[in-house]
N, C-alpha and C positions, 0 to 999 in steps of 0.2 A: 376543642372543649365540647364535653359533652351535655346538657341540658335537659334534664328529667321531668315529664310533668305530673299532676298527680297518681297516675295508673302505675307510676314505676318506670313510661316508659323513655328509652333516650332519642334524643336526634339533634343532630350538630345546630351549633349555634348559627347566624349566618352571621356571612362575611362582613368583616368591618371594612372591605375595599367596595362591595358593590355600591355605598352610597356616593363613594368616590368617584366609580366609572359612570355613574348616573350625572354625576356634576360635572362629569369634561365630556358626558354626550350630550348633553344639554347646552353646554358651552359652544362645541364645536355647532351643534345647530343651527344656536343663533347667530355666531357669527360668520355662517352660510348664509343662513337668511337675508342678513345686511349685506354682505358682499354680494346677493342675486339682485337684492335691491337695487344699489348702489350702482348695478354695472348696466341692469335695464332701464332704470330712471332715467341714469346719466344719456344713454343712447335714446331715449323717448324724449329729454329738456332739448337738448342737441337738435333733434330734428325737429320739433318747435319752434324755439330762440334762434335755430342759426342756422340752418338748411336751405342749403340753395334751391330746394325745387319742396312745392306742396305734395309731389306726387312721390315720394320715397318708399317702397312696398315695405319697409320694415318700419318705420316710421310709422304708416300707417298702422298698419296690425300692432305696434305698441299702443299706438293710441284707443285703439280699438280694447283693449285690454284694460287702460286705467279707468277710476273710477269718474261716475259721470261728473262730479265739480270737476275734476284735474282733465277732464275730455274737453268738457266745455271753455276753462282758462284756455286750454293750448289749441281749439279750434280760434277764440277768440284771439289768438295771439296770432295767429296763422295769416286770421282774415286782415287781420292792421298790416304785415309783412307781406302777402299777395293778394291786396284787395281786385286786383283786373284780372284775376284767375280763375276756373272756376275752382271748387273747393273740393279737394281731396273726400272719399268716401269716410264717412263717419261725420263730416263736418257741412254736410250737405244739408239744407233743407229739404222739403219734402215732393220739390218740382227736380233737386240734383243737379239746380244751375245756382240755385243763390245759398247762401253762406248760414247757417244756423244763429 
């Protein structure tokens, strides 16, 4: 269909599917998003809540990544589960021997 504007001149209407592919890349987006989420959370709770060792180098560098409340819960959580250790980097005070 063609679409005139006042000069006389035409130029096609647009597409009634581009708001459509706007809504399923928008979709597909977010739920990437959530699954990025979802799969790195999971592997950062994990090595928190249930890891045998404070010194995990993945572990670590997720934690190093979340925001500082959610650093601080999962140092604090770390230090209840290997209090005679010393504390993984990020969770270190400021001597690198005692626990934040």
């Amino acid at each position: 269909m063609i679409v005139t504007d006042h000069g006389g001149r035409g130029y096609p209407s647009p597409s009634p599917y581009i708001g459509i592919k706007m809504q399923k890349f928008l979709r597909l987006v977010i739920v990437l998003l959530i699954a990025i989420s979802v799969m790195f959370g999971g592997r950062w709770y994990a090595y928190v809540a249930q890891g045998d060792s404070p010194y995990d180098e993945v572990g670590i560098a997720l934690n190093g990544y979340m925001p500082a409340p959610l650093r601080n819960w999962g140092c604090h959580k770390m230090q209840a589960r290997f209090a005679n250790q010393l504390p993984p980097h990020g969770c270190a005070g400021p001597d690198g021997r005692s626990w934040l």
